[in-house]
Every structure is written in C-alpha cells, then in structure tokens.
C-alpha positions in Angstrom: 52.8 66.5 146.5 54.3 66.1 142.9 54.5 69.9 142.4 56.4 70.1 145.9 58.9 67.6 144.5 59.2 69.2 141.1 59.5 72.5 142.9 62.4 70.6 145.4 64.3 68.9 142.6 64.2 72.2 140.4 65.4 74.1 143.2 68.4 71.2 143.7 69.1 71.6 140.2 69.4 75.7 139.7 71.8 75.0 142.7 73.9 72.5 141.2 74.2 74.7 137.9 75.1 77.5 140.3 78.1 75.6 141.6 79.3 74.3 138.0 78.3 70.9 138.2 78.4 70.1 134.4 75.9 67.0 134.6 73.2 69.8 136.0 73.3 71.9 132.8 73.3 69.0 130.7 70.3 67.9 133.2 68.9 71.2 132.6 68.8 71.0 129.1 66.9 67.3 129.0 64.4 68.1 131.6 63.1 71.8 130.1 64.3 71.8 126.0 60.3 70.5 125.9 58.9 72.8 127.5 60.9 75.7 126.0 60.5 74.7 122.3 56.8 74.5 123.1 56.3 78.0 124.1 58.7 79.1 121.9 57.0 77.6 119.0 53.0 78.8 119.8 54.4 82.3 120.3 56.4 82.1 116.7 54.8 79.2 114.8 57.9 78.5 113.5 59.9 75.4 114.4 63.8 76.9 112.8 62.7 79.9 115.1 61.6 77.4 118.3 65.4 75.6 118.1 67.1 78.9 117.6 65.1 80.7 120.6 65.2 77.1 122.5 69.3 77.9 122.1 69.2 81.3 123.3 67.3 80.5 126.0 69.7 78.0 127.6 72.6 80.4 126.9 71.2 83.2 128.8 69.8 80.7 131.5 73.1 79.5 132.0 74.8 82.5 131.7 72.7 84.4 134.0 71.6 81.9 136.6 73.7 83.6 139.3 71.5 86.3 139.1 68.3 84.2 140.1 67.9 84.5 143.9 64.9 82.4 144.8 65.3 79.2 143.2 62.0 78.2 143.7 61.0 81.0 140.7 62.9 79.0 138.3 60.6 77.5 136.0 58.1 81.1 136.0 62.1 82.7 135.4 62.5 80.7 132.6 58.8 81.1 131.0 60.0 84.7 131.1 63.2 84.4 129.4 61.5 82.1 126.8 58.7 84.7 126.2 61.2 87.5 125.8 63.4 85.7 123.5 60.5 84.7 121.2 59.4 88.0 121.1 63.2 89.7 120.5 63.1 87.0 117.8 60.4 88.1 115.8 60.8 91.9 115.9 64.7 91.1 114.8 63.2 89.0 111.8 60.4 91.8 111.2 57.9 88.8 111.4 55.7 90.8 114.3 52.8 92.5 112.7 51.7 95.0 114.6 48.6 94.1 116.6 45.6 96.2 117.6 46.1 97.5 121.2 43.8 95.4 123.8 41.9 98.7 124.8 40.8 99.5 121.0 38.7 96.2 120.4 35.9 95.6 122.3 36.3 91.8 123.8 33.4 89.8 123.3 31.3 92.6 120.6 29.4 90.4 118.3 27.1 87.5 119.1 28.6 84.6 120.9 27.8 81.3 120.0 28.2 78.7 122.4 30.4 76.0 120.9 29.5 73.5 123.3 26.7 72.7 121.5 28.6 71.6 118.1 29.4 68.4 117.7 33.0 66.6 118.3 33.8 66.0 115.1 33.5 69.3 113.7 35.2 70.8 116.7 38.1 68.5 116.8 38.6 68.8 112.7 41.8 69.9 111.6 40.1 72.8 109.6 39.0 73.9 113.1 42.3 73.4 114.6 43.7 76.1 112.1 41.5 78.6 112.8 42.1 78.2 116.4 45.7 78.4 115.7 45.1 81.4 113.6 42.4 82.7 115.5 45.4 82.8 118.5 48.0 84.1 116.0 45.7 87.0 115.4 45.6 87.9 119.7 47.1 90.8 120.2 50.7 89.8 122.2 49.6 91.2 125.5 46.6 88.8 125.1 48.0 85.7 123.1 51.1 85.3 125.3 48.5 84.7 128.5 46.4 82.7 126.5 49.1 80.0 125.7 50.5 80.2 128.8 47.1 79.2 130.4 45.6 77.3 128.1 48.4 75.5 125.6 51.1 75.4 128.4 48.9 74.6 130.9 50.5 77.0 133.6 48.4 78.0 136.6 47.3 81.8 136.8 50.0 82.4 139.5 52.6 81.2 137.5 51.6 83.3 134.3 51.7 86.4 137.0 54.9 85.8 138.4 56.3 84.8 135.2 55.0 88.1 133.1 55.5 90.5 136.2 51.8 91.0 136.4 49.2 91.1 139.1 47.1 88.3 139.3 44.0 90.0 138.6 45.7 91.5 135.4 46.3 88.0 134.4 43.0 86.6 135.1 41.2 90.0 133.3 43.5 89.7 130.2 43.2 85.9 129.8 39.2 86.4 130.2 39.4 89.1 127.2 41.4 86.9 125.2 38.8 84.0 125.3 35.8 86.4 124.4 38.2 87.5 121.6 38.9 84.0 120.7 35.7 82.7 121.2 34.3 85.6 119.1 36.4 84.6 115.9 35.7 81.0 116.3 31.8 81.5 116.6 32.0 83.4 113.3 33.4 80.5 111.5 31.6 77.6 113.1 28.2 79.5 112.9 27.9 78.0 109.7 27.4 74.2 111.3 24.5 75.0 113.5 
C-alpha cells in the first residue's frame, strides 16, 4: 500500500514538474537529493564527486523530464541517470580503473567460507566494513553497480532491471556472481578468525 502511494505521489510530482510548477522541482529536489547522493557516492566513493553528480543529475532530470513518458518509471529513470552520471564522472576524472571483464574471473573459485558462523563483533568491525567497501570497489562495474543497487540501495530486482535496461534474469545472474565474488574476497580475509 505505501509503495502504491509513493508510486501515485511520484507520478503527481513528475507531472507537476512537467507543467512548470516551480514548488515541484524544488519538491523534487528535497524528496530524492538522498537518494541520489547515496548512489552516487557508493559508485564513486567520493563525497565532492556525489554533490557534483547529485547536481548534474537534477539538471538533466529537469531538463529532460518531458522526455519521460510513463511516469510511473520515474524513480528506476532516475537510478539510471544517476548511474550514468557517476560513471561519465569517473572516466572524465580518469579515476575508473579498468576492471577485469565478468566472463574472465571465475565467480565463486576458491573455497567459500560461510561467514555466518563468525561472530558479530568481528563482522560488524570497522576493519571489516573496509574490506567490504573495498572488496565492492574492486567489482567489476557491470557487477558492483547491481550489487549496490540491491543490496546498499535496497531496490527490488525489478527495479534494478528496468533501471539498467536489463532482463530480470540478467539481473538476478549478475547480482548472484557478484556475491560469490564478494563473498570470495571477504572469506579470504576473515579466514583468519575461525
């Protein structure tokens, strides 16, 4: 029921940007600058690059909102934009390093430890939390960009599809290599605690 709403009010407010109501950009703005940053910042890790993107973004949303037919794609629109932008971002400031391609590394080679059975403290420490981060960073982009979505943005699979222009099985077969990749790095430095 709350998504319905969300989904009703975001479709209320693309229209009222649509028509030039100035109160609806500056609604716009409040409501998603969050959520924008956010994404913006796990993709570049870089707060100065998170408020520039964050600024493009709006620009180009507002400038191109015409353009957006179904209303009810707004927020998977804007996940798109965002992702783009980050992305434009860091191969402009030469801060992309090139990644190895998904199909050369074998998801999930290794042993796999399960981390469940570590305890909380170690897996909640902040030396853990920077591997994960780094462990993320290290993703290659068609991977890490799915894996935030999902599991830092908290989007649903659907979303993530319709947002990256994939199929939903793509999504759900990329995000699954991604955690064997992840989970793979992460077992190799907490292998040490058990």
């Amino acid at each position: 029921m709350g998504k319905a709403k969300n989904k009703i009010n975001e479709a209320e407010l693309v229209r009222r940007i649509k028509s030039g109501d100035s109160t609806a950009v500056e609604d716009f703005v409040r409501q998603y600058s969050s959520r924008v940053y956010s994404l913006a910042y796990q993709l570049t890790r870089s707060s100065s690059a998170a408020e520039e993107i964050m600024q493009e973004v709006f620009i180009t949303v507002i400038s191109k909102i015409a353009t957006l037919e179904n209303e009810n794609y707004f927020s998977t629109w804007l996940y798109r934009v965002t992702a783009n932008a980050a992305y434009g971002y860091l191969r402009k400031e030469k801060k992309h390093r090139d990644l190895v391609q998904v199909d050369d590394v074998e998801a999930g080679s290794g042993v796999l430890q399960d981390l469940s059975d570590l305890p909380d403290d170690i897996l909640l420490s902040d030396e853990s939390r920077d591997i994960v981060r780094q462990a993320i960073d290290r993703l290659p982009e068609t991977l890490r960009t799915i894996v935030i979505m999902k599991d830092v943005e908290g989007l649903q699979n659907e979303e993530i599809a319709e947002a990256m222009k994939l199929s939903l099985p793509a999504v759900k077969s990329r995000l699954h290599r991604g955690r064997l990749m992840l989970r793979d790095k992460l077992s190799r430095h907490l292998r040490r605690y058990s």
